[in-house]
C-alpha positions as CSV (number, residue, x, y, z in Angstrom):
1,X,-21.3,34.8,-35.8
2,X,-23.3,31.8,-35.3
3,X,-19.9,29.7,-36.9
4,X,-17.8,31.0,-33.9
5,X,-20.4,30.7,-31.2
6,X,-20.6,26.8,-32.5
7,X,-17.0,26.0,-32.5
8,X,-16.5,27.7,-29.2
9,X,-19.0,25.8,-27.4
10,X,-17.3,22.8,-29.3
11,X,-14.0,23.9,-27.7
12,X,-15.4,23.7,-24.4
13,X,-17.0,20.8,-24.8
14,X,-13.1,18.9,-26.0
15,X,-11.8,21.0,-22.7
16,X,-14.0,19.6,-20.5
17,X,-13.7,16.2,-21.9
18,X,-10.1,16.4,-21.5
19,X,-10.3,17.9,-17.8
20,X,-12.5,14.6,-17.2
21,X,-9.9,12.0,-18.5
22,X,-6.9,13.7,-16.6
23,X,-9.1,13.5,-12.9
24,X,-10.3,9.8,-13.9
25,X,-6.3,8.3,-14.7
26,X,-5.1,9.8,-11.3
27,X,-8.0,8.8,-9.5
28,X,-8.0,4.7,-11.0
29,X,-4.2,4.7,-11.0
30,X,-3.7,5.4,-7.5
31,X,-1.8,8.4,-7.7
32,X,-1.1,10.3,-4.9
33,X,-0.8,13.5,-6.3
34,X,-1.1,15.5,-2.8
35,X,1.2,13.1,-0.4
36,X,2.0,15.4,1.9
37,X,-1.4,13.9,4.2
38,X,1.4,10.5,4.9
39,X,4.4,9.8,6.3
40,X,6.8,6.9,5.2
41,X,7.3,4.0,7.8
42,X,9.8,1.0,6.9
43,X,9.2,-2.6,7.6
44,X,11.9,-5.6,7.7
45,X,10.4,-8.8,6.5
46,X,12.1,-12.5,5.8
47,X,9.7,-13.3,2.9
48,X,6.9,-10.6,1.4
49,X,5.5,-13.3,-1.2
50,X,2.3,-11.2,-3.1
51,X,2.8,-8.2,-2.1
52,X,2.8,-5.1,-4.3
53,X,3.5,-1.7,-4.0
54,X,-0.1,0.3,-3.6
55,X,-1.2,-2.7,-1.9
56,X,-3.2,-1.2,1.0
57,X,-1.9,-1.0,4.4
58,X,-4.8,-2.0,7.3
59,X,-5.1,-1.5,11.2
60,X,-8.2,-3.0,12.6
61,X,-9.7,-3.1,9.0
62,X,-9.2,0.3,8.0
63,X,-7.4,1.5,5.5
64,X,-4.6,4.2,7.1
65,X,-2.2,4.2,4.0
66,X,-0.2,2.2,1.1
67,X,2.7,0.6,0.4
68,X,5.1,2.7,-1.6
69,X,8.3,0.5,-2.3
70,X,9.8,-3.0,-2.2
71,X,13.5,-3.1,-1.8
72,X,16.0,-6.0,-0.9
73,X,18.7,-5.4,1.5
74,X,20.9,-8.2,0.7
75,X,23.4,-7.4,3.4
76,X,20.5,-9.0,5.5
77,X,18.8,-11.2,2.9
78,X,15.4,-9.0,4.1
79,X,12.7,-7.9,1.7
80,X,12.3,-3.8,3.1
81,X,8.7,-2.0,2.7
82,X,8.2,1.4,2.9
83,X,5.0,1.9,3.7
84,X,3.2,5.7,3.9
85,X,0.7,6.1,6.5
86,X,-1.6,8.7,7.2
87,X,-0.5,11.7,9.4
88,X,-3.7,11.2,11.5
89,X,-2.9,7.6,12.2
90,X,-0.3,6.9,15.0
91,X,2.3,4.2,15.6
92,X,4.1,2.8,18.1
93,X,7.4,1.0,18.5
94,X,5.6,-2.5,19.6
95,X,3.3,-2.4,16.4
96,X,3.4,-5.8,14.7
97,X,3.1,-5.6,10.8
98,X,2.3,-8.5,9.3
99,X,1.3,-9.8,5.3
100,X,-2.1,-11.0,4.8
101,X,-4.4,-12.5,2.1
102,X,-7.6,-11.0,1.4
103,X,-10.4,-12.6,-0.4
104,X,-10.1,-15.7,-2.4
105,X,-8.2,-14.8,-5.3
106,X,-5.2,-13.9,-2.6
107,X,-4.7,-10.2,-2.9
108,X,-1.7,-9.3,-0.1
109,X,-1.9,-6.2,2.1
110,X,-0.4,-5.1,4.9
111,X,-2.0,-5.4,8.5
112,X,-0.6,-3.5,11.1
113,X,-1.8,-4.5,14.6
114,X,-1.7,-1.6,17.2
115,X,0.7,-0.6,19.6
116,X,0.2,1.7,22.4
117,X,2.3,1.1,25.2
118,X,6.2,2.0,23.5
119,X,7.3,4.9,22.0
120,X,5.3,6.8,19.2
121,X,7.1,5.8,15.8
122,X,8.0,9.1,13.7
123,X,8.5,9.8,10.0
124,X,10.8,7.9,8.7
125,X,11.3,5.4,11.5
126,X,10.8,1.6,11.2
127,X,8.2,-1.1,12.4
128,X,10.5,-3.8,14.4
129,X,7.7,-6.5,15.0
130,X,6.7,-7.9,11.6
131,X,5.3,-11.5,10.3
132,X,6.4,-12.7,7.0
133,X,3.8,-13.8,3.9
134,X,2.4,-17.9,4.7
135,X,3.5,-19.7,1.3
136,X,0.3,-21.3,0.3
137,X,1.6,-23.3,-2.3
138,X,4.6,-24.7,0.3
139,X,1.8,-25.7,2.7
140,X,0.1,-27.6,0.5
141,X,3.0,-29.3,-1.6
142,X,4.5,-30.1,2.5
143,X,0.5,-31.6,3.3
144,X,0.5,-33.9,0.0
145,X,3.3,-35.0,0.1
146,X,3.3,-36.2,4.2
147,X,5.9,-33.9,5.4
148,X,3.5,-31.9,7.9
């Protein structure tokens, strides 16, 4: 009896294990199993140099969702973002969004600065105001080489 008891406890033990690994790789690799808490907003841009998808998206420092896709629309040479944003959070039609570095190693994200006086923006609808990425690199290679 003392074999099973043993081997059962052992089971557990692998089970809960198991359980652990499965809530650790959804919670380091971003995924948003339960997306139903955001709703997807779209963003034109001219250049979105850095920026990935699950790069934060910011207003007034605080994180209010992610970005979920880059796509080119090459019938208006524009990088589009679709960005998912919290249901709590709301957005109007003369939000700017703009690309911004963070830190010194240059992570991009996405800063949204608030609206309030247009229309609310709802699911699915588009941010018209946006600011494209500043090339680093360009501004430098412009500065050395006198062409400021």
């Amino acid at each position: 009896m003392t074999k099973y008891a043993k081997e059962t406890l052992v089971g557990l033990f692998v089970l809960a294990g198991l359980a652990c690994v499965a809530y650790m790789s959804i919670q380091l690799g971003n995924l948003r199993v339960f997306s139903k808490e955001y709703y997807p907003v779209q963003a034109k841009f001219g250049d979105v140099t850095g920026l990935k998808v699950n790069a934060p998206v910011q207003m007034l420092g605080v994180d209010i969702g992610f970005v979920d896709k880059i796509i080119l629309d090459p019938e208006n040479d524009l990088a589009v973002v679709q960005l998912m944003v919290k249901r709590s959070v709301k957005l109007f039609d003369d939000s700017i969004a703009s690309v911004k570095t963070s830190g010194l190693i240059g992570d991009k994200y996405l800063k949204i600065a608030p609206g309030g006086v247009g229309d609310e923006i709802k699911p699915g609808g588009a941010i018209i105001k946006t600011e494209s990425s500043i090339d680093l690199e360009n501004l430098i290679s412009k500065y050395v080489f006198g062409k400021v």
